[in-house]
C-alpha positions as CSV (number, residue, x, y, z in Angstrom):
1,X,32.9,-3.5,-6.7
2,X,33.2,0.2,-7.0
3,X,29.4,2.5,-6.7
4,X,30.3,3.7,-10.2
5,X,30.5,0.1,-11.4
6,X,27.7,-1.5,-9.1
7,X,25.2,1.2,-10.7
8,X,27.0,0.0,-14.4
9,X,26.3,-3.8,-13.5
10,X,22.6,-3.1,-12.1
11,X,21.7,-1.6,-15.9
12,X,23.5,-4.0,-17.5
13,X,21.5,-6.8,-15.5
14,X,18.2,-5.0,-16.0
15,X,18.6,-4.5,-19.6
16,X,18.9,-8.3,-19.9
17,X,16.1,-9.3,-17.5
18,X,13.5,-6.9,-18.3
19,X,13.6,-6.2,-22.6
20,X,13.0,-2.5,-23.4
21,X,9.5,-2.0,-24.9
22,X,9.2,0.3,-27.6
23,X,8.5,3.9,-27.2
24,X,4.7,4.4,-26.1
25,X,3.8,0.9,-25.7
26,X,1.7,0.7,-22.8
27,X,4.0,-2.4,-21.8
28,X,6.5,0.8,-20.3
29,X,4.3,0.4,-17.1
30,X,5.0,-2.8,-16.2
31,X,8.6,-2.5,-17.6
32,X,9.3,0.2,-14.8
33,X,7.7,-1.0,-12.1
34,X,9.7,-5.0,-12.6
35,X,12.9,-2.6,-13.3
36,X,12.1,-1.4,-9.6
37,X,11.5,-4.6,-7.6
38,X,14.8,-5.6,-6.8
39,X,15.2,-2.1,-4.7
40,X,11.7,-3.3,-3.2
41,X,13.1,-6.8,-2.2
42,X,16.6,-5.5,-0.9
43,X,14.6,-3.0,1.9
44,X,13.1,-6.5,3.4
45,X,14.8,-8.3,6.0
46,X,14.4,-11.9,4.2
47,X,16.0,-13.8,7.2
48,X,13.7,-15.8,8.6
49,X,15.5,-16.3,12.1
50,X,15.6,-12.9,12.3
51,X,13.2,-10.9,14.5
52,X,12.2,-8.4,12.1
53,X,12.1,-11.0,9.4
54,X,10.0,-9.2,6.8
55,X,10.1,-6.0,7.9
56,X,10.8,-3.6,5.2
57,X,11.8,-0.7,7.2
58,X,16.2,-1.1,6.7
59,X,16.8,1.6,8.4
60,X,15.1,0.1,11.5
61,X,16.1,-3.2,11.2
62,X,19.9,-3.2,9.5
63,X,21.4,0.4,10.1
64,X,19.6,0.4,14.0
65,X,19.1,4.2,13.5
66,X,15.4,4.1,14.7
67,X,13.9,2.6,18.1
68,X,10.9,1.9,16.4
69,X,10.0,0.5,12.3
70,X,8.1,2.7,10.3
71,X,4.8,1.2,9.7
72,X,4.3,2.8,6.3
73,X,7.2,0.9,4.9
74,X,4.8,-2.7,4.7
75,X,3.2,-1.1,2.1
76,X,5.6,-2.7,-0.4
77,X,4.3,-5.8,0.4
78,X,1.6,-5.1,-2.5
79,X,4.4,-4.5,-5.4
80,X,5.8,-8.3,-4.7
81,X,2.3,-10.1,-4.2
82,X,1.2,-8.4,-8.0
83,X,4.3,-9.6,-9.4
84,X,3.8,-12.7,-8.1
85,X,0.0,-13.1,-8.8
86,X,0.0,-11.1,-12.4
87,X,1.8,-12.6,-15.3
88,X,3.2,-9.7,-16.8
89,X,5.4,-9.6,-19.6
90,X,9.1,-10.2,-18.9
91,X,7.7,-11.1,-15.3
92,X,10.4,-13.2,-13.5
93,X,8.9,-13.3,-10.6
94,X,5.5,-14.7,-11.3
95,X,4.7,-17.5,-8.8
96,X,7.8,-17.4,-6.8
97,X,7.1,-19.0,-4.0
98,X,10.3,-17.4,-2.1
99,X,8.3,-13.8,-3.4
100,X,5.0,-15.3,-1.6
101,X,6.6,-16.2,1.6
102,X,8.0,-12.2,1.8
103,X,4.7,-10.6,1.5
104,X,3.3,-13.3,3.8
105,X,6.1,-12.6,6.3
106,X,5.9,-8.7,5.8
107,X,1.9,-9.1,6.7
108,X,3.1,-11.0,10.0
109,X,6.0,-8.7,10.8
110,X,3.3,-5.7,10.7
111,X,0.7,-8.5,12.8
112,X,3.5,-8.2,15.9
113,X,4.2,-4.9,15.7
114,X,1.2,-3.0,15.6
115,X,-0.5,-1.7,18.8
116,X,-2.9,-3.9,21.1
117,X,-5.4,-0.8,19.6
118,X,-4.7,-1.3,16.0
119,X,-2.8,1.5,15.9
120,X,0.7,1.8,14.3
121,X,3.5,5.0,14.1
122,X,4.9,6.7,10.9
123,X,7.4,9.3,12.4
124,X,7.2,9.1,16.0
125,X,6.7,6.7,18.7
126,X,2.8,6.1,19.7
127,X,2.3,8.6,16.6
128,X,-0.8,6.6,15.7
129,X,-0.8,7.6,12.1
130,X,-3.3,7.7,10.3
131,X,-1.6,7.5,7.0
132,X,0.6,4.6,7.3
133,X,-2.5,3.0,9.1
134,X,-4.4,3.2,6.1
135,X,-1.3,3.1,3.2
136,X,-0.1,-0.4,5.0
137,X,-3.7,-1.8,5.8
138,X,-4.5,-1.6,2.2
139,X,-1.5,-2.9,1.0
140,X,-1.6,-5.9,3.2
141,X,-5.4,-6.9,2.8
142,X,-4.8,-6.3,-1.2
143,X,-1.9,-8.9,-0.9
144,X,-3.9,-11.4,1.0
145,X,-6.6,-10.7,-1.6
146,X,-3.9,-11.3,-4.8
147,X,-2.1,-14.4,-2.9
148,X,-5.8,-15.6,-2.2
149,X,-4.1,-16.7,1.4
150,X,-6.7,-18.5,4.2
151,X,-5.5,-17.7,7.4
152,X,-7.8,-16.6,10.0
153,X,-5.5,-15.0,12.4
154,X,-4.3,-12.0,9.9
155,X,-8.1,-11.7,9.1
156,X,-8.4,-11.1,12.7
157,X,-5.7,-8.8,12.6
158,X,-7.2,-6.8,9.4
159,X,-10.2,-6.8,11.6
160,X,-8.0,-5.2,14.3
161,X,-6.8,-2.3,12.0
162,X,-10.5,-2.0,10.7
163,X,-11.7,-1.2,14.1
164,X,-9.0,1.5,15.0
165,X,-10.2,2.9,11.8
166,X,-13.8,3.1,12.4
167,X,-13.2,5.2,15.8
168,X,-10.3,7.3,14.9
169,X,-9.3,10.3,12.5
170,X,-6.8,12.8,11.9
171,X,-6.7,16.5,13.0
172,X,-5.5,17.7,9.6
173,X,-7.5,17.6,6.2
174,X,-5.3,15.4,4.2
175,X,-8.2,14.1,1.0
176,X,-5.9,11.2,0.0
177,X,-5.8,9.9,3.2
178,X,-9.4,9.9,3.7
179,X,-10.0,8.2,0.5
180,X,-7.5,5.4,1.5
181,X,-9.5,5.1,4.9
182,X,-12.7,3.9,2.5
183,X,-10.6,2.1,0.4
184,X,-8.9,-0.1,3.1
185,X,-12.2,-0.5,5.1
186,X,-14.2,-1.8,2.2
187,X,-11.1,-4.7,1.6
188,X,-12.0,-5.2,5.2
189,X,-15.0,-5.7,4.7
190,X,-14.6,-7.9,1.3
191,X,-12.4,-10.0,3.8
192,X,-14.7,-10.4,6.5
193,X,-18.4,-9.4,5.4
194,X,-19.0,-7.3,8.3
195,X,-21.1,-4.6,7.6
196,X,-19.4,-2.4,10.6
197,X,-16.7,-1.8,8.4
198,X,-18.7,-0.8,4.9
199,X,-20.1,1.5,6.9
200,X,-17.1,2.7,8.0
201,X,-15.7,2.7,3.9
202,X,-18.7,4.7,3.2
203,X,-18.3,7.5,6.5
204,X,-14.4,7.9,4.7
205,X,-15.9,8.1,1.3
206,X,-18.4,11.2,2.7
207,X,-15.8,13.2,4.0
208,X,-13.5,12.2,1.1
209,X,-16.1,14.0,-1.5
210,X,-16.9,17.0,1.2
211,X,-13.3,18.2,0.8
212,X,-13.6,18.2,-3.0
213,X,-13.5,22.2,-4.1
214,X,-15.7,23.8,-7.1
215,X,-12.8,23.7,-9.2
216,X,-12.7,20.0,-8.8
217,X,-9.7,19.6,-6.4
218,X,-9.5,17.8,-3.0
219,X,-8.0,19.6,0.3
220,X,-4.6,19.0,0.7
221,X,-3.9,20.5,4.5
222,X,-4.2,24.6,3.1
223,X,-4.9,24.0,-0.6
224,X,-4.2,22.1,-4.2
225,X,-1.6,19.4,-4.3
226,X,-1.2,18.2,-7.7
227,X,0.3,14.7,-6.5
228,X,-1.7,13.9,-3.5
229,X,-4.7,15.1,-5.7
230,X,-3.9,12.1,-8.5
231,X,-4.1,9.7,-5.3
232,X,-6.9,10.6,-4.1
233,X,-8.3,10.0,-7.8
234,X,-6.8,6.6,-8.1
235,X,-7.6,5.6,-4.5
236,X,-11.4,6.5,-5.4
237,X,-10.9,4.9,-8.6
238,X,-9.9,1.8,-7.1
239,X,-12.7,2.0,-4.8
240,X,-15.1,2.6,-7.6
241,X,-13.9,-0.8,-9.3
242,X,-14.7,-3.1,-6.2
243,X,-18.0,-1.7,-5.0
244,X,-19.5,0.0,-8.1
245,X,-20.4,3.2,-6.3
246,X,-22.7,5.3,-8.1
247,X,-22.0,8.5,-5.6
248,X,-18.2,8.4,-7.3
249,X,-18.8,8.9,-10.5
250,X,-19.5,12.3,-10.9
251,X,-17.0,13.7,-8.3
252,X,-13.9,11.5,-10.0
253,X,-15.3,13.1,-13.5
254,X,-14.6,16.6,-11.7
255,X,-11.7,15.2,-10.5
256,X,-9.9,14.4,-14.0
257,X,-11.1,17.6,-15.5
């Protein structure tokens, strides 16, 4: 099949499996994002007797043009576990099993591949980056959260990636990133109930609200950033809706003004 007509067959197929909502129903959300998930699923290596079996990074683990797999790229393990765990409407993959057993294997793909430190790379090998640290630490403790999983060994490895976190920071100031820091350390902590790591949420959160300008804005490495700044509100936002933080209010206020 031609590109031309393999783009022609994808909207046909979409069209059928995920009905239009009407214009400005707030169902448009949900249609977008289900319209999206097969992408999601083809970047995952779904092989299970392969070595990078759920590891979402194809460039690493199909095309072999990188040494190393991008550790941001287990962040799409949150998209599947929602749709499995959410019924939304139109949902086709609600309670897939096969769905569950990808996030579960992207979790333990990222398990074997992070550093003895709890470190993992982004861009560069030993990179330690903080920002697919935190992107794929939240991800993957949301998804055990939604799939309501019991297995001690990746609670030991979220406990892993919370300590890294709790000694280590990034030269630059990047807000969002700072606010997913206190985001993924208080899932740690929701995981685990070790107050080491609420601590740690609430050092994030500090520096997080520092960086916020008069105007309202958060630092975003020399100035504004219009997309990184609606992150750093949703991140907060998110973290607002698990711990009830009184000392987010007013800043997320600013924020949105």
């Amino acid at each position: 099949m031609s590109f031309p007509n393999a783009l022609r067959f994808e909207a046909k197929f979409n069209r059928q499996r995920f009905p239009q909502p009407p214009p400005g129903d707030r169902e448009w959300y949900t249609y977008e994002a289900l319209r999206a998930l097969p992408r999601i699923i083809l970047m995952i290596d779904k092989n299970e007797f392969s070595e990078t079996y759920g590891c979402f990074d194809r460039e690493f683990w199909h095309y072999r043009t990188t040494d190393f797999p991008c550790a941001m790229n287990q962040e799409f393990c949150l998209p599947l576990a929602l749709a499995y765990s959410t019924p939304f409407p139109n949902n086709a993959y609600y309670q897939s099993e096969r769905l569950k057993e990808l996030v579960i294997a992207s979790i333990e793909f990222a398990q074997k591949t992070t550093h003895e430190d709890g470190s993992c790379d982004d861009y560069f090998p030993y990179e330690r980056a903080l920002g697919a640290h935190v992107f794929s630490t939240y991800a993957m403790t949301e998804s055990y959260i939604e799939l309501d999983l019991n297995r001690p060994d990746l609670l030991e490895f979220f406990r892993l990636r919370g300590d890294w976190l709790l000694n280590n920071n990034e030269s630059g100031q990047l807000t969002n990133h700072q606010a997913f820091a206190a985001l993924a350390l208080y899932n740690v902590y929701i995981l685990t109930g070790d107050d080491r790591y609420l601590h740690g949420s609430h050092h994030f959160r500090d520096i997080t609200l520092s960086w916020q300008q008069e105007e309202g804005w958060f630092q975003e490495y020399e100035g504004a950033d219009p997309g990184y700044h609606s992150c750093s509100i949703a991140f907060l936002g998110k973290l607002y809706q698990k711990s009830k933080d009184q000392k987010l209010i007013e800043p997320l206020k600013k924020a949105v003004e």
